[in-house]
Every structure is written in structure tokens, then in C-alpha cells.
N, C-alpha and C positions, 0 to 999 in steps of 0.2 A: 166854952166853945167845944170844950173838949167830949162833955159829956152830951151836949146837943147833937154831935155825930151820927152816932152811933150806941151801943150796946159794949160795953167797957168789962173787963177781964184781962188777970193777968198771966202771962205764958212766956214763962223761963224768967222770970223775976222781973219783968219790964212789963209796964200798961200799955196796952193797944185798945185800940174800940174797932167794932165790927158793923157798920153798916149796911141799910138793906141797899146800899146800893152795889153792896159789894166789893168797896175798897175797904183795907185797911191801914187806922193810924197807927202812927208808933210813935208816943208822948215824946220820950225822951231822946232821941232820934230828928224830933219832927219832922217823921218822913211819913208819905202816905206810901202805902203800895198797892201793888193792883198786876193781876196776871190775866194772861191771856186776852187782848187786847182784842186780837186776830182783825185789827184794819184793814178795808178794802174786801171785804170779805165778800159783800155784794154783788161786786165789780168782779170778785173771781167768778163766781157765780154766771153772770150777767154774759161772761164772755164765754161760755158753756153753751150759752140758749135759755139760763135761768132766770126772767128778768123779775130779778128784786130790786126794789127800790136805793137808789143809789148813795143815802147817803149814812149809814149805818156809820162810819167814822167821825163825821157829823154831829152824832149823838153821842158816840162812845168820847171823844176829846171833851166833847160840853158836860160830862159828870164829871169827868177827871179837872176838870176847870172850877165845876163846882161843889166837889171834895177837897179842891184846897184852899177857896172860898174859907168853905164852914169850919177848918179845920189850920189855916193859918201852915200850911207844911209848907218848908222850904225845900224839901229832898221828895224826889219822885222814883221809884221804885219799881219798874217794871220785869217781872218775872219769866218773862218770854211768852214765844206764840205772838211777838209784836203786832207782825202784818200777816197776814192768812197765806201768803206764797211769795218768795224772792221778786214779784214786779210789783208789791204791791204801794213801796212806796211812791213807784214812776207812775202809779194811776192817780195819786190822793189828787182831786179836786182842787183848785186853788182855794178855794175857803177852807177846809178842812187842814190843806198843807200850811195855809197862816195860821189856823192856829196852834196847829202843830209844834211849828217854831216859835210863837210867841209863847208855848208853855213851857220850851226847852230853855229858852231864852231865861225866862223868871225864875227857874228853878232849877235846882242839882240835877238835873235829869237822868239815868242812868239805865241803859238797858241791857235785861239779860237775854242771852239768847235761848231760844227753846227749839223744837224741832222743824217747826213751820220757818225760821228763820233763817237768812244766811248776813254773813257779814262784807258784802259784796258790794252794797247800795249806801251809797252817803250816810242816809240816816241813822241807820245800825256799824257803823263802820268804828262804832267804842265798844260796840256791845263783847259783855264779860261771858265767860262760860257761869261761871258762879260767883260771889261777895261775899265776906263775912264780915258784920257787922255785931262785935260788943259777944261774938263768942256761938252767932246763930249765922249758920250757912243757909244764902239764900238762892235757892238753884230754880230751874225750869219744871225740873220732876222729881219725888221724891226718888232717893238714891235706895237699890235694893241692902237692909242688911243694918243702916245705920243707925247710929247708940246714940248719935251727938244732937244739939240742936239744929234744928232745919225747919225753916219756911219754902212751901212750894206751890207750884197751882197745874198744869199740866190736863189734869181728872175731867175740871170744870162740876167737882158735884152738885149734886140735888138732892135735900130732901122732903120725901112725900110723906103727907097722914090723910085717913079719911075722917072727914067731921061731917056731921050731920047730912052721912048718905053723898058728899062730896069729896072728892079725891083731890088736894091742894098740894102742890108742889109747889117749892122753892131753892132758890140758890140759895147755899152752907158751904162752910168748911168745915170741914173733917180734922179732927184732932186728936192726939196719942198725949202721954204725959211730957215730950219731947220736941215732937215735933205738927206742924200744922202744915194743911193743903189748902188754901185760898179759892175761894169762889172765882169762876169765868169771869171777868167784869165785862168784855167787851159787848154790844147794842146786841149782834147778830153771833150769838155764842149758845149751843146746844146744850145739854147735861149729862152724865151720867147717876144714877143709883150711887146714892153716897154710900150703900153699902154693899156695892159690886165687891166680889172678891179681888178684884184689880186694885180696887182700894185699900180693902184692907190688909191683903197682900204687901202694899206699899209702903205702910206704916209699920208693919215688922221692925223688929220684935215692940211688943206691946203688951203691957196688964190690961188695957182699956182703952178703946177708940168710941168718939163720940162723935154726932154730927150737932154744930152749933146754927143758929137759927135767929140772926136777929128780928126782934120787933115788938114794935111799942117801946123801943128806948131800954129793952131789958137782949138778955142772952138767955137765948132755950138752948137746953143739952138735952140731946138723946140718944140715949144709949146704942150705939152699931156692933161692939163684938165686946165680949169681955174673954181673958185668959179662962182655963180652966181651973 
């Protein structure tokens, strides 16, 4: 089950797999995570003059439902950027809000907070600044400066090659020998350049930053900064 996931590597002495959907497992743990949700996003949108189709939550709760499907987690992981703005969970849809609760319900569920978030609304009213789990802090962004282990998501990276006269982009995470920044997973979630200097800025101090790339059931590394 484990290897059907995703794309399997290990980071700080524990196996995780990286999916192309953009969550990730963590074997031992049996927790999935997954950052940057940003639910309701639509509906922020929507109530701007932007009309997007309304059900981007929808879709982003139905991977998270069928990442732990394929993957068997009992522990749910959210790294902040929950909902896209403090109303967002007074807007969720009743479908979208059942199943909401029905995944809280099944599972350890635990949210972190990130910037888009506040701890104001039911929903998020556990939500942690940061966790550390087995020796790896797991925060909303990475922290500037640090040496220790860290999982974070915040960026939303991507990255792009061109093949055969076409320009393809994809969601990655960004990796240091220490620490990792997690792919956007949410339905309606932008990118950045996995190798903006924001990025790699973030992952200071560092010998080596790579952007990972699952697909076809393997993990591609490509090289984004090396030391001098």
C-alpha cells in the first residue's frame, strides 16, 4: 500500500512517500500530511466579483479522503493556510462541511495554523502554532536560520523543464539535507518557482537544496542551489 502511493525516500531517518497528489506519508507515524489546504477559496473569490466555481473544497477534502484510502493513515496532518480567510469555514457548503467532519471524526486530525488562518472559528479552535513529532518540527513556514529538523509548506512550490519545445510544470517539494517544504495540495492553490530566492533563502543554511518531483511511482531530484 505503502509503495502504491506515491514515490518513497527517506528524510531524517524515517520513510515517507511523496505523491503526485501532493500529500505526504509518513510510514511510521501513519500519518498523512498535507499543507496548504486554503478551503473556500473560490467563495473568497466569488464574493469579490470572481466567479469561480464553487466547489474547490469539494475536491480538495475528496483527495485527502482518498490519500487515506490508499495509504491506510490514521493521523491527518495539516500544515496551515487551512481555509483561505477567517470566514471561510462559515461558508463551507453542507456537503463539503460533512465531509469535513466525517474525516475529523475518522482520524487524529490536527491542524496547524498558518497565516491565512485564525483560531477564532470552531473548526481550527485546536489549531497548534507548530508539533514536533519523533524530533522533526512541523510548522506553517519554514523558520528563518534553522539547523534542526523541519517540515513545512507555506511556498506552494513548482517545478518547471522544458521537453520537446514544451514548458511543463509541476507541484514539488523542496528539500535541504534537514529540512523539507511540502507541495500546495489544496484543488485551487497557485505556485511559486521552486527556485525563487524566497525559497531558497528559507532553507538556509544549506550544502544542497533540491526540488523533488514524483512520477511514475519513482522520485526525481533536481538540483536548485548548491553551496560554494
Amino acid at each position: 500500500m505503502f509503495d502504491q502511493f506515491g514515490a518513497s525516500f527517506e528524510f531524517a531517518g524515517q520513510d515517507f512517500a511523496l505523491a503526485p497528489s501532493r500529500a505526504l506519508y509518513w510510514a511510521e507515524e501513519r500519518a498523512l500530511i498535507v499543507a496548504d489546504l486554503h478551503l473556500e477559496k473560490a467563495s473568497w473569490f466569488a464574493e469579490r466579483g470572481q466567479m469561480l466555481p464553487p466547489y474547490d473544497s469539494r475536491e480538495t477534502l475528496s483527495r485527502v479522503a482518498d490519500a487515506l484510502r490508499a495509504t491506510g493513515a490514521r493521523r491527518v496532518l495539516c500544515l496551515g493556510d487551512n481555509f483561505h480567510d477567517s470566514h471561510g469555514p462559515a461558508r463551507l457548503e453542507p456537503h463539503a462541511a460533512g465531509m469535513l467532519d466525517a474525516l475529523m471524526r475518522a482520524t487524529d486530525w490536527v491542524w496547524i495554523t498558518g497565516n491565512h488562518d485564525t483560531k477564532d472559528t470552531s473548526v481550527e479552535a485546536q489549531g497548534l502554532p507548530e508539533l514536533t513529532v519523533r524530533g522533526i518540527a512541523l510548522r506553517h513556514e519554514a523558520r528563518p536560520g534553522e539547523t534542526g529538523l523541519e517540515l513545512s509548506g507555506h511556498y506552494h512550490p513548482k517545478f518547471a523543464v522544458t521537453a520537446r519545445g514544451r514548458r511543463v510544470s509541476r507541484p514539488c517539494a523542496v528539500a535541504s539535507e534537514r529540512r523539507l517544504i511540502l507541495p500546495a495540495f489544496g484543488a485551487l492553490t497557485g505556485g511559486m518557482n521552486a527556485a525563487d530566492p524566497a525559497i531558497l533563502g528559507a532553507l538556509q543554511p544549506a550544502r544542497a537544496i533540491d526540488a523533488l518531483v514524483p512520477a511514475a511511482g519513482k522520485l526525481a531530484r533536481f538540483a536548485l542551489w548548491r553551496s560554494a
